[in-house]
Backbone as JSON Lines, residues from 0, in Angstrom:
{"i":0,"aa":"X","n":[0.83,-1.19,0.0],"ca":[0.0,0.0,0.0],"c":[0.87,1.24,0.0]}
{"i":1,"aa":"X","n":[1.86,1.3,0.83],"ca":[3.09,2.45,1.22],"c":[3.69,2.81,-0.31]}
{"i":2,"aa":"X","n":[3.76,1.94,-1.32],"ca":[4.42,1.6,-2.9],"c":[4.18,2.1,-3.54]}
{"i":3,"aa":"X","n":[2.63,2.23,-3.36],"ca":[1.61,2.29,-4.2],"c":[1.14,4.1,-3.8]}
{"i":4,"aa":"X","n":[1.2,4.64,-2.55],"ca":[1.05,6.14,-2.07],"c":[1.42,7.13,-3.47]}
{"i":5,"aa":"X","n":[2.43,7.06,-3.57],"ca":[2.94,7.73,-4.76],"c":[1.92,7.96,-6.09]}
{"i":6,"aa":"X","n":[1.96,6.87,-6.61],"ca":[1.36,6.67,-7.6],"c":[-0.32,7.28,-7.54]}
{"i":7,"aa":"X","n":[-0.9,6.96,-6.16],"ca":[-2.56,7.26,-6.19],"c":[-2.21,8.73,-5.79]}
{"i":8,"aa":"X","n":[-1.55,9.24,-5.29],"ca":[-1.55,10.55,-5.21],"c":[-1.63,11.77,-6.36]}
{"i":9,"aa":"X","n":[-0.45,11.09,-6.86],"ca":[-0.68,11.9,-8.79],"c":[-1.97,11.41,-9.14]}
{"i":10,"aa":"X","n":[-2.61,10.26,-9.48],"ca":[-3.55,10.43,-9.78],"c":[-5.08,11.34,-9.38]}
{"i":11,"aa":"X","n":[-4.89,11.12,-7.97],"ca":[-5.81,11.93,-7.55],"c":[-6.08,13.38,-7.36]}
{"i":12,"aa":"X","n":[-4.68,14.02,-7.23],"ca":[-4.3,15.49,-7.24],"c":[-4.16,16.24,-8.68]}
{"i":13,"aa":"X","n":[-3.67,15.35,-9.55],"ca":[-3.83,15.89,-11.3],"c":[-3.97,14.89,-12.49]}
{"i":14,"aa":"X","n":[-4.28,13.47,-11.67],"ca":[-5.47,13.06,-12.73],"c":[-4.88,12.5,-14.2]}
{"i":15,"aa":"X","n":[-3.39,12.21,-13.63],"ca":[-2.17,11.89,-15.01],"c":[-1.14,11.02,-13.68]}
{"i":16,"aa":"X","n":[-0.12,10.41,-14.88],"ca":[0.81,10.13,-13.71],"c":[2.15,10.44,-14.56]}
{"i":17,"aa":"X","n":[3.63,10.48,-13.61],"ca":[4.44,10.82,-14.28],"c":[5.42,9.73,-14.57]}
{"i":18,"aa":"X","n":[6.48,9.77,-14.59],"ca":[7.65,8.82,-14.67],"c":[8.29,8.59,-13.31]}
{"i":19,"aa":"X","n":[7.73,9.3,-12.17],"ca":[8.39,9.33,-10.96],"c":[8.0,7.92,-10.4]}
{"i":20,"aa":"X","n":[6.88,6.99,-10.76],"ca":[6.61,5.64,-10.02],"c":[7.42,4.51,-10.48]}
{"i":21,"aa":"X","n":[8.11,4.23,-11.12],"ca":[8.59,3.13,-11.34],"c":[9.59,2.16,-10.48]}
{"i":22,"aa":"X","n":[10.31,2.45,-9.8],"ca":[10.66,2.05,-8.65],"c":[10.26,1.82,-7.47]}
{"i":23,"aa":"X","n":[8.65,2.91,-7.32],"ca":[7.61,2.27,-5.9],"c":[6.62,1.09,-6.52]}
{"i":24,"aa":"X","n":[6.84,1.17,-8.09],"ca":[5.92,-0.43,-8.83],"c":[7.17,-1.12,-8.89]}
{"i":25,"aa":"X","n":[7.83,-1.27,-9.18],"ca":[9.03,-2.53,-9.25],"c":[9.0,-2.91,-7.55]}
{"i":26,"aa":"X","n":[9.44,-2.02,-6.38],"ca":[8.9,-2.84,-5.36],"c":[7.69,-3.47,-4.74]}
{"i":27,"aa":"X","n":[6.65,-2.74,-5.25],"ca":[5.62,-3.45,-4.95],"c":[4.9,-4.43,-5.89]}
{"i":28,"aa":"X","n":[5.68,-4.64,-7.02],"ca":[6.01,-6.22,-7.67],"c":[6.31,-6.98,-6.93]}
{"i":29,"aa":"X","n":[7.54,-6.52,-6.88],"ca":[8.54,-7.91,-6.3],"c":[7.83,-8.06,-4.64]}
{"i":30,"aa":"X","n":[7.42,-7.09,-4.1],"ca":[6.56,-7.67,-2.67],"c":[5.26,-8.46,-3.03]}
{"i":31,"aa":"X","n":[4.8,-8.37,-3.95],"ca":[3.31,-8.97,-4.02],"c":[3.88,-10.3,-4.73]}
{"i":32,"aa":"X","n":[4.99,-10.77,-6.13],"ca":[5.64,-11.77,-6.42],"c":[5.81,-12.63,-4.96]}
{"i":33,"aa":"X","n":[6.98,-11.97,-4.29],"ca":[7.05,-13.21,-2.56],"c":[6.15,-13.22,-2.33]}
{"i":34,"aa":"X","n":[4.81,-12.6,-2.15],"ca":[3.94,-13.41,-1.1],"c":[3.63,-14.16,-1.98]}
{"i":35,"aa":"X","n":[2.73,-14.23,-2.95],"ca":[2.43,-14.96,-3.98],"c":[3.99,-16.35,-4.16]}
{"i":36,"aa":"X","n":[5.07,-15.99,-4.32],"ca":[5.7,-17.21,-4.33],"c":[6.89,-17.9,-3.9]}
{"i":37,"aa":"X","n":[6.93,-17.03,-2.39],"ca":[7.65,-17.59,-1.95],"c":[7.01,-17.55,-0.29]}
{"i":38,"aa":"X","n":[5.9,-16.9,-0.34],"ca":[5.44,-16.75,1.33],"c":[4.15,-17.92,1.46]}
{"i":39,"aa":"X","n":[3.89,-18.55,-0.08],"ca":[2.45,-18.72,-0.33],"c":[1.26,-18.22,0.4]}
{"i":40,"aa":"X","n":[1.53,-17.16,0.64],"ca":[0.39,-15.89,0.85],"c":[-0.81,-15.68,-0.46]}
{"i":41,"aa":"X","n":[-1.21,-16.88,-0.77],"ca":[-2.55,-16.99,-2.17],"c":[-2.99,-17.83,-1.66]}
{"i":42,"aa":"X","n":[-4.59,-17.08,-1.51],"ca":[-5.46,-18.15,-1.19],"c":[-5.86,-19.12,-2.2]}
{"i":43,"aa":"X","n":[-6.19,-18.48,-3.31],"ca":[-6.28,-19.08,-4.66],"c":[-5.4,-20.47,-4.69]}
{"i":44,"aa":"X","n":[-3.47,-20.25,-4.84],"ca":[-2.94,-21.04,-5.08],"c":[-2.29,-21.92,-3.91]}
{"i":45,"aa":"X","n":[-3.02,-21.19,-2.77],"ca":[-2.14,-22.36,-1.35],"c":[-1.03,-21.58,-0.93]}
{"i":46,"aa":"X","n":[-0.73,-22.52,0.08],"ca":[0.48,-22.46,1.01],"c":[1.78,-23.64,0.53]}
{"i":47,"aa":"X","n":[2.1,-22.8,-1.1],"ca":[3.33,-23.45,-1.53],"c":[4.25,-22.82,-2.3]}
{"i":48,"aa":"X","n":[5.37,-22.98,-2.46],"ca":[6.32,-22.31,-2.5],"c":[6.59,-22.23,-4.18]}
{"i":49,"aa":"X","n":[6.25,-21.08,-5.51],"ca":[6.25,-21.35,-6.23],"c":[7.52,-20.48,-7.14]}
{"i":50,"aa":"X","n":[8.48,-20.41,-6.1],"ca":[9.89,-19.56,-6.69],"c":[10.09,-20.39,-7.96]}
{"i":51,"aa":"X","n":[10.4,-19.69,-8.64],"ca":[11.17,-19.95,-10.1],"c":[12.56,-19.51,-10.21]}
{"i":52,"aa":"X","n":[13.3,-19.49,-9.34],"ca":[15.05,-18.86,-9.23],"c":[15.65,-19.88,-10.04]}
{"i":53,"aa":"X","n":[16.96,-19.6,-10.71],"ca":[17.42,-20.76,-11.12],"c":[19.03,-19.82,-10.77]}
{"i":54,"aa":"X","n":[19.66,-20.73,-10.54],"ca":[21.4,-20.27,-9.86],"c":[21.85,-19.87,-11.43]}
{"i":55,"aa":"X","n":[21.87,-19.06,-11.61],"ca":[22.17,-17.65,-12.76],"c":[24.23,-18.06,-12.44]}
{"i":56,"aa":"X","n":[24.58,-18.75,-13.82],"ca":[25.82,-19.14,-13.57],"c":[26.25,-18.25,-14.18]}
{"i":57,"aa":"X","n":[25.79,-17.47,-15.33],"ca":[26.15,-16.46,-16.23],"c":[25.32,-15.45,-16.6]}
{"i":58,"aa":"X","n":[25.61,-13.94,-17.23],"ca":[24.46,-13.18,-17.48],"c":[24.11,-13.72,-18.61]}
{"i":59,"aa":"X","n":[22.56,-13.61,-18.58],"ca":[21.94,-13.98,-19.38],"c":[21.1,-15.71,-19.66]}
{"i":60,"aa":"X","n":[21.61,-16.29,-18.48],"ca":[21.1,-17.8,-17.59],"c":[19.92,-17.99,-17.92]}
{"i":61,"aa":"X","n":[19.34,-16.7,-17.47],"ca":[17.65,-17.21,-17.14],"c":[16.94,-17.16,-18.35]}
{"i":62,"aa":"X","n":[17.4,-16.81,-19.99],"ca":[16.79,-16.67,-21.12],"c":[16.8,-17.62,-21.4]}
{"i":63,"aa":"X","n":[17.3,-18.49,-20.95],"ca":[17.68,-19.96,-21.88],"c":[17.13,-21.2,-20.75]}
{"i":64,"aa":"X","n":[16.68,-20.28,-19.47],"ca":[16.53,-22.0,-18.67],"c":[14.77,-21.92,-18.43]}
{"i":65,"aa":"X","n":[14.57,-23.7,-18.44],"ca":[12.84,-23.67,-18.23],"c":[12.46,-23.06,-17.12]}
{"i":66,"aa":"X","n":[11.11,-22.89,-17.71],"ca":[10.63,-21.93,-16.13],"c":[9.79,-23.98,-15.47]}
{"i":67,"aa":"X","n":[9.6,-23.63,-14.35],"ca":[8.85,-25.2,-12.81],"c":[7.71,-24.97,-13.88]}
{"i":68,"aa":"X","n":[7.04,-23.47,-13.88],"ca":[5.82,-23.8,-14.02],"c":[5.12,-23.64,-15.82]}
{"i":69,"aa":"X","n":[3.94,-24.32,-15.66],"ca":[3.6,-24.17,-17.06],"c":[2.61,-23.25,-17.28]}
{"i":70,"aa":"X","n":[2.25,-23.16,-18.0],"ca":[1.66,-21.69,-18.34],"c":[0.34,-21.42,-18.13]}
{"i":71,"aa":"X","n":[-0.09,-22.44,-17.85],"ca":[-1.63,-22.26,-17.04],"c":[-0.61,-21.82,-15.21]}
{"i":72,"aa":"X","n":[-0.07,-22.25,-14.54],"ca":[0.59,-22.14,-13.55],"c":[1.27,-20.35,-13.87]}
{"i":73,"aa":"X","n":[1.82,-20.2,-14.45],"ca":[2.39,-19.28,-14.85],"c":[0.97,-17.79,-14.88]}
{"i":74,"aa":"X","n":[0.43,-17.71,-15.67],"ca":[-0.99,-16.91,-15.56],"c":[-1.58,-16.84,-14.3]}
{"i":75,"aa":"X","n":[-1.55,-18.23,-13.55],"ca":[-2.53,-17.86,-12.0],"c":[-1.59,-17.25,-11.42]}
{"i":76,"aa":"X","n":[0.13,-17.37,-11.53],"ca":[1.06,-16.13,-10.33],"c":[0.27,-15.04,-10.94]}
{"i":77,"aa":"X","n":[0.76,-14.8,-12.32],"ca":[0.26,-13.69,-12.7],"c":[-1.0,-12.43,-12.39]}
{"i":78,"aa":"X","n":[-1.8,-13.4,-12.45],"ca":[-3.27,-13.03,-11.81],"c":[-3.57,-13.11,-10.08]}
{"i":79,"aa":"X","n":[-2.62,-13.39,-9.89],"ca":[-2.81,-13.25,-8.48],"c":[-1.91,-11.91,-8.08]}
{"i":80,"aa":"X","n":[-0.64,-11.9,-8.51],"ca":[0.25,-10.79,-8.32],"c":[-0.73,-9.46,-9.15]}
{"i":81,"aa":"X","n":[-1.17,-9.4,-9.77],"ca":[-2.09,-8.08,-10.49],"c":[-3.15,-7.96,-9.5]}
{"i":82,"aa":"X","n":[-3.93,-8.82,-8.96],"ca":[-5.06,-8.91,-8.01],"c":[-4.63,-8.1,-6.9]}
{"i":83,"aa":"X","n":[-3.52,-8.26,-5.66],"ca":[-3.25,-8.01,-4.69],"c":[-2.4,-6.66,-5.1]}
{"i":84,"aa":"X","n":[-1.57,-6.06,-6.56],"ca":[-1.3,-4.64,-6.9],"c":[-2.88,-4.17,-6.68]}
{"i":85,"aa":"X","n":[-3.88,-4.49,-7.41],"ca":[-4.68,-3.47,-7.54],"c":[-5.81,-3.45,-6.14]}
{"i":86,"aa":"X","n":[-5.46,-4.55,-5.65],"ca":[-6.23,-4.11,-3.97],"c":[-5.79,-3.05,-3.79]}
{"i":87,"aa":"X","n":[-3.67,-3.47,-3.69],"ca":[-3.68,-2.53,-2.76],"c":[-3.18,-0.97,-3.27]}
{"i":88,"aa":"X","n":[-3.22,-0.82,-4.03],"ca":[-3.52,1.08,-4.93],"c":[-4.52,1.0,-4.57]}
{"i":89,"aa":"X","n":[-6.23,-0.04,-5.03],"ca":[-6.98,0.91,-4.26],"c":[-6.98,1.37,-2.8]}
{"i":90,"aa":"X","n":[-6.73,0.64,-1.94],"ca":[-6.34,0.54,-0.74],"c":[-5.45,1.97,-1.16]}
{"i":91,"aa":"X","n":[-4.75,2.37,-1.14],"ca":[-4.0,3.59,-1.25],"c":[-4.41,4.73,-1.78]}
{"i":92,"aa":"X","n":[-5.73,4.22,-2.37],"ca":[-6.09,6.13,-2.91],"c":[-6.97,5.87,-2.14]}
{"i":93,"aa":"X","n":[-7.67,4.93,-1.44],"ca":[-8.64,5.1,-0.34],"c":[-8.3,6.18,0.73]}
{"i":94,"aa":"X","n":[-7.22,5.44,1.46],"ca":[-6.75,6.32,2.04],"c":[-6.25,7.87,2.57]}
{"i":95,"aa":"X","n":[-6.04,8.04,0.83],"ca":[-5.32,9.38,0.08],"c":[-7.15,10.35,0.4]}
{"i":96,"aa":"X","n":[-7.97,9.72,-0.48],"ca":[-9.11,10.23,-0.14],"c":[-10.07,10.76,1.07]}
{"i":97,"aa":"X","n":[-9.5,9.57,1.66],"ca":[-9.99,9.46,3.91],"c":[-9.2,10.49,4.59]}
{"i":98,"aa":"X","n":[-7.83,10.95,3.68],"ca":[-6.75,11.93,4.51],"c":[-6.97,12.57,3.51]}
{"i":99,"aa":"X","n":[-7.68,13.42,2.91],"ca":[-7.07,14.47,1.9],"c":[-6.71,15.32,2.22]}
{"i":100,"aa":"X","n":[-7.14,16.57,3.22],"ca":[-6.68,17.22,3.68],"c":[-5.61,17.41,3.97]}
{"i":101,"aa":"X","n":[-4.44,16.24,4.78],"ca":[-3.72,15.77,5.14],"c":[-2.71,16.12,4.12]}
{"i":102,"aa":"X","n":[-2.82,15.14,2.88],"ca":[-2.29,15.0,1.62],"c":[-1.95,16.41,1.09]}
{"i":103,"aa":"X","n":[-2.94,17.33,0.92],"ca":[-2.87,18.4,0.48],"c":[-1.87,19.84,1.66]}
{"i":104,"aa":"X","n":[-2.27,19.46,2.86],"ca":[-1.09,20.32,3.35],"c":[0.54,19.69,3.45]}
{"i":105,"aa":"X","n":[0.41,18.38,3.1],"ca":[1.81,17.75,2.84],"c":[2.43,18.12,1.86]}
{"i":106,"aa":"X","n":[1.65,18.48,0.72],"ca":[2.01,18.42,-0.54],"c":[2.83,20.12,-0.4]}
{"i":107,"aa":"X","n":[1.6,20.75,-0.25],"ca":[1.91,22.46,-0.21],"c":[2.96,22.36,0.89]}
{"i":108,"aa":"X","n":[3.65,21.54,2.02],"ca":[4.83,22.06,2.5],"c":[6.03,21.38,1.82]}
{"i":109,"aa":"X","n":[5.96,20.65,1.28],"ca":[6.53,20.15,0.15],"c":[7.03,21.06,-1.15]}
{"i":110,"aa":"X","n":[6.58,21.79,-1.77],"ca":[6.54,23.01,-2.64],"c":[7.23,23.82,-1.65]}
{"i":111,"aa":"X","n":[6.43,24.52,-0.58],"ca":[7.17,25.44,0.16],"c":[9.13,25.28,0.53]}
{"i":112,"aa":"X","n":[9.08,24.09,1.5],"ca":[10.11,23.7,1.78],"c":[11.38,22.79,1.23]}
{"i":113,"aa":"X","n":[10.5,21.76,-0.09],"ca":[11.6,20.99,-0.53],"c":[11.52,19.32,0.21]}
{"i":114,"aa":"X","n":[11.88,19.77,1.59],"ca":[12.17,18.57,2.56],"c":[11.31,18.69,3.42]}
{"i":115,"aa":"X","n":[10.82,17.75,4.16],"ca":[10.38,17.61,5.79],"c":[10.76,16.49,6.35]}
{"i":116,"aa":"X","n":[10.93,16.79,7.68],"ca":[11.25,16.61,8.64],"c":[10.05,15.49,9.22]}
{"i":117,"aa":"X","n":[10.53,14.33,10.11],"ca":[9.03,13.67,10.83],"c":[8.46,14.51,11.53]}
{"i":118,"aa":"X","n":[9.29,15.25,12.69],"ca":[8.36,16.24,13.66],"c":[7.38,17.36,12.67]}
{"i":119,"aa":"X","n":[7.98,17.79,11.27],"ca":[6.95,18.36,10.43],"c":[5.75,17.6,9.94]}
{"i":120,"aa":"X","n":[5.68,16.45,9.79],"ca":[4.86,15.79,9.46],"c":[3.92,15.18,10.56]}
{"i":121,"aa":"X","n":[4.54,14.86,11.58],"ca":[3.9,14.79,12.69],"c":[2.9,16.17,13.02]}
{"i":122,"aa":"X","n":[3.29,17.08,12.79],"ca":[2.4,18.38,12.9],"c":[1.68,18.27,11.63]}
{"i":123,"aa":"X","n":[1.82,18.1,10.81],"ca":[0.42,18.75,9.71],"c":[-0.3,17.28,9.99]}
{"i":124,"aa":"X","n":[0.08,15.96,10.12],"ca":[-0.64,15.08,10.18],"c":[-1.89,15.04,11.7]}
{"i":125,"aa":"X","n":[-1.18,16.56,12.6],"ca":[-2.58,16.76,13.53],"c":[-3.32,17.81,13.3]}
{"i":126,"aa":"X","n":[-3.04,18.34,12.29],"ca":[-3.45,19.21,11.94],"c":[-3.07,20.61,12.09]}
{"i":127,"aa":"X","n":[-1.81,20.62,12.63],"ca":[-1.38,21.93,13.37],"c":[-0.34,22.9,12.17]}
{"i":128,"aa":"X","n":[-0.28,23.88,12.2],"ca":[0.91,24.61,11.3],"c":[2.31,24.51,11.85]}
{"i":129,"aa":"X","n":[3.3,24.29,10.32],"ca":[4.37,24.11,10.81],"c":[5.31,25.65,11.23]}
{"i":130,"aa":"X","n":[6.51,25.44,12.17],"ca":[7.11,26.84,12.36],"c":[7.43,27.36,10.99]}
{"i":131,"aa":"X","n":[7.75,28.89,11.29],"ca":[7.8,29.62,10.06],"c":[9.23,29.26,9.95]}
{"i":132,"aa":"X","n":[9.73,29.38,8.35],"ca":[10.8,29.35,7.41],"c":[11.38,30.59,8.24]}
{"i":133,"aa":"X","n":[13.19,30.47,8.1],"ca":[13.5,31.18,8.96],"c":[13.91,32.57,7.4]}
{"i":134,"aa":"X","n":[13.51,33.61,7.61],"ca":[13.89,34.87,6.75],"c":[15.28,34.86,6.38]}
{"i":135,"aa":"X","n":[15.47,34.75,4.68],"ca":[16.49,34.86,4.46],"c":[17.58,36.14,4.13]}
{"i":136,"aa":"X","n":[16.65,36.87,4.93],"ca":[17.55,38.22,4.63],"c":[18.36,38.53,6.22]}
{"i":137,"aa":"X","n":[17.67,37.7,7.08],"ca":[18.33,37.45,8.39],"c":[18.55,36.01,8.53]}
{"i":138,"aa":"X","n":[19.55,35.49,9.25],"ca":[19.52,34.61,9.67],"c":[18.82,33.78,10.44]}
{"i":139,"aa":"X","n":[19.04,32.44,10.63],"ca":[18.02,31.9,11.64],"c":[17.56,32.19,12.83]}
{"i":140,"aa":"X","n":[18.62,32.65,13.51],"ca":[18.86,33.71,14.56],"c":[18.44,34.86,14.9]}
{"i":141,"aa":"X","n":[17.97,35.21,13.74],"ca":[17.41,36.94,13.63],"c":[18.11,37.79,13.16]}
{"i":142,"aa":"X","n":[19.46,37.45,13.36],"ca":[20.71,38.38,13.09],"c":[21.35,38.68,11.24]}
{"i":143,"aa":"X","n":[21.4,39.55,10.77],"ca":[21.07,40.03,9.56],"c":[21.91,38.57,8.55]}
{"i":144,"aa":"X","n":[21.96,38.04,7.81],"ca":[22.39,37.3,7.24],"c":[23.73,37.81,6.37]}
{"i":145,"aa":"X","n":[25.03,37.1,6.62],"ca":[26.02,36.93,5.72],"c":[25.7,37.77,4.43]}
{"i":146,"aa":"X","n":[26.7,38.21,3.99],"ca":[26.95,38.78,2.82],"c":[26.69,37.93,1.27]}
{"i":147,"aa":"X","n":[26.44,38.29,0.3],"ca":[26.72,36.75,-0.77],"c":[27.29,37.07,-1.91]}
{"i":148,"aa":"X","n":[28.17,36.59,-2.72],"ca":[29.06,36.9,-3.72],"c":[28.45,36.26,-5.14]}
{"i":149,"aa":"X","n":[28.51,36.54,-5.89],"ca":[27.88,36.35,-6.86],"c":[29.46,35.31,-8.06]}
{"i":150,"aa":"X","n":[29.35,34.25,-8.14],"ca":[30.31,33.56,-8.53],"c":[30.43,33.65,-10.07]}
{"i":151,"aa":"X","n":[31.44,32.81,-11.25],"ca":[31.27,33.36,-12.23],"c":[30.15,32.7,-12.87]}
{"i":152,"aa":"X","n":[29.57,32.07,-12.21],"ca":[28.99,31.09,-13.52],"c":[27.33,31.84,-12.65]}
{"i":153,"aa":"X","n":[26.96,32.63,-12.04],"ca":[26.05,33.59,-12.24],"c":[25.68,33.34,-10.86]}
{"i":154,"aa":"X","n":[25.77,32.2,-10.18],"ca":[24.78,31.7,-9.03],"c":[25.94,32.66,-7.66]}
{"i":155,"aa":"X","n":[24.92,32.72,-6.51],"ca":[25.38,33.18,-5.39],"c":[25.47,32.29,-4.72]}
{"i":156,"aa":"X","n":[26.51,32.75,-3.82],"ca":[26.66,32.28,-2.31],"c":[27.38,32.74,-1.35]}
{"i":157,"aa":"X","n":[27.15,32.57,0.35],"ca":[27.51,33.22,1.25],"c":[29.3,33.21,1.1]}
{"i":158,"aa":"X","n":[29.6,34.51,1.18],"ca":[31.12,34.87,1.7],"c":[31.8,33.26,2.87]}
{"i":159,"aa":"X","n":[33.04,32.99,2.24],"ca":[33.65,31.96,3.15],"c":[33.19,30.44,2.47]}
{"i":160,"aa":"X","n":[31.76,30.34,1.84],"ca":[31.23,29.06,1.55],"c":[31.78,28.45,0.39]}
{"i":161,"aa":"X","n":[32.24,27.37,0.55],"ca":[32.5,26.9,-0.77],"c":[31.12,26.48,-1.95]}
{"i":162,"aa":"X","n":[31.8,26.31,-2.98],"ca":[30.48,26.55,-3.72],"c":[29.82,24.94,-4.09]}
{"i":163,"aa":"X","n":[29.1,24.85,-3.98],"ca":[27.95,23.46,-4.04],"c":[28.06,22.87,-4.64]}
{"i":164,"aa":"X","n":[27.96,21.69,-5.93],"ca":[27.8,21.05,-6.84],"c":[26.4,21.09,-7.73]}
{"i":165,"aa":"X","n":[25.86,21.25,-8.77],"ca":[24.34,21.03,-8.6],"c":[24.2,19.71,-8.33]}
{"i":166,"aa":"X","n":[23.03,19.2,-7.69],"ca":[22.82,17.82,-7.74],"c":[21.79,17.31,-9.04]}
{"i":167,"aa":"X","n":[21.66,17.9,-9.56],"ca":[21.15,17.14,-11.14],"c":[21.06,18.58,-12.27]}
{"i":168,"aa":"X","n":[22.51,18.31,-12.13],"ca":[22.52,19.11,-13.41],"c":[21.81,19.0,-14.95]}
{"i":169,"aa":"X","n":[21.54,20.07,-15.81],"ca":[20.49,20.05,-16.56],"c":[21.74,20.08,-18.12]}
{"i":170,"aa":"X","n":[21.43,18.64,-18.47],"ca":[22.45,19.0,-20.38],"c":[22.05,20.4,-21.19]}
{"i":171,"aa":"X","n":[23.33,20.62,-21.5],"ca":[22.91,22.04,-22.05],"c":[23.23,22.91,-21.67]}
């Protein structure tokens, strides 16, 4: 359900989704795959163990080796692993829906701030406002803020600071 948050959220807030889910669906594959076949967590198929691993001696092993099961076997993982994704997204925009409010001041401190904090989230999740952003023309302190130098490549920063890296720089 936690996998799946992501994903029902875009949908429900703008109704599209982006490229940002693919890694909260690849884990919540491979979690709904183990129960399904290695926890036998399917009621459908029992309490048996239906791993298909094969000891990968080389890349490219598993193109060439049989799969245990046959393809009626093969379709019921299938359909069982799609069954328990789409419980649990709905299960997750349920939620999203039961907390919207919630969702929506998460989101907007999110925009505001970038990051939060648990104790921030712990507050909007009671409903309370978080402390104010500290003014950047003073310091956190109150006390007028550092000077800032303007470097060559256009961007600023405080006197003494070394200068940052971007963390995802843009080609071009």
């Amino acid at each position: 359900t936690a996998a799946m948050g992501g994903r029902a959220a875009q949908e429900l807030v703008s109704d599209h989704f982006s490229t940002g889910a693919p890694n909260d669906l690849t884990q919540a594959t491979k979690i709904a795959r183990d129960m399904v076949c290695s926890y036998g967590m399917s009621e459908k198929l029992g309490p048996v163990s239906l791993d298909d691993e094969h000891a990968t001696v080389f890349i490219g092993r598993e193109f060439g080796a049989p799969s245990k099961h046959s393809p009626d076997m093969a379709r019921q993982i299938d359909m069982e692993i799609s069954a328990i994704l789409t419980e649990r997204y709905a299960g997750a925009k349920q939620l999203l829906i039961d907390h919207r409010e919630a969702l929506e001041s998460i989101a907007q401190a999110l925009l505001e701030r970038e990051t939060l904090e648990e104790s921030d989230l712990r507050l909007l999740l009671e409903g309370r406002p978080l402390p104010l952003l500290p003014d950047p023309l003073r310091g956190p302190t109150g006390a007028p803020a550092k000077p800032t130098a303007e470097t060559e490549d256009g961007s600023r920063r405080r006197f003494g600071e070394k200068p940052m890296p971007d963390p995802e720089p843009v080609p071009g």
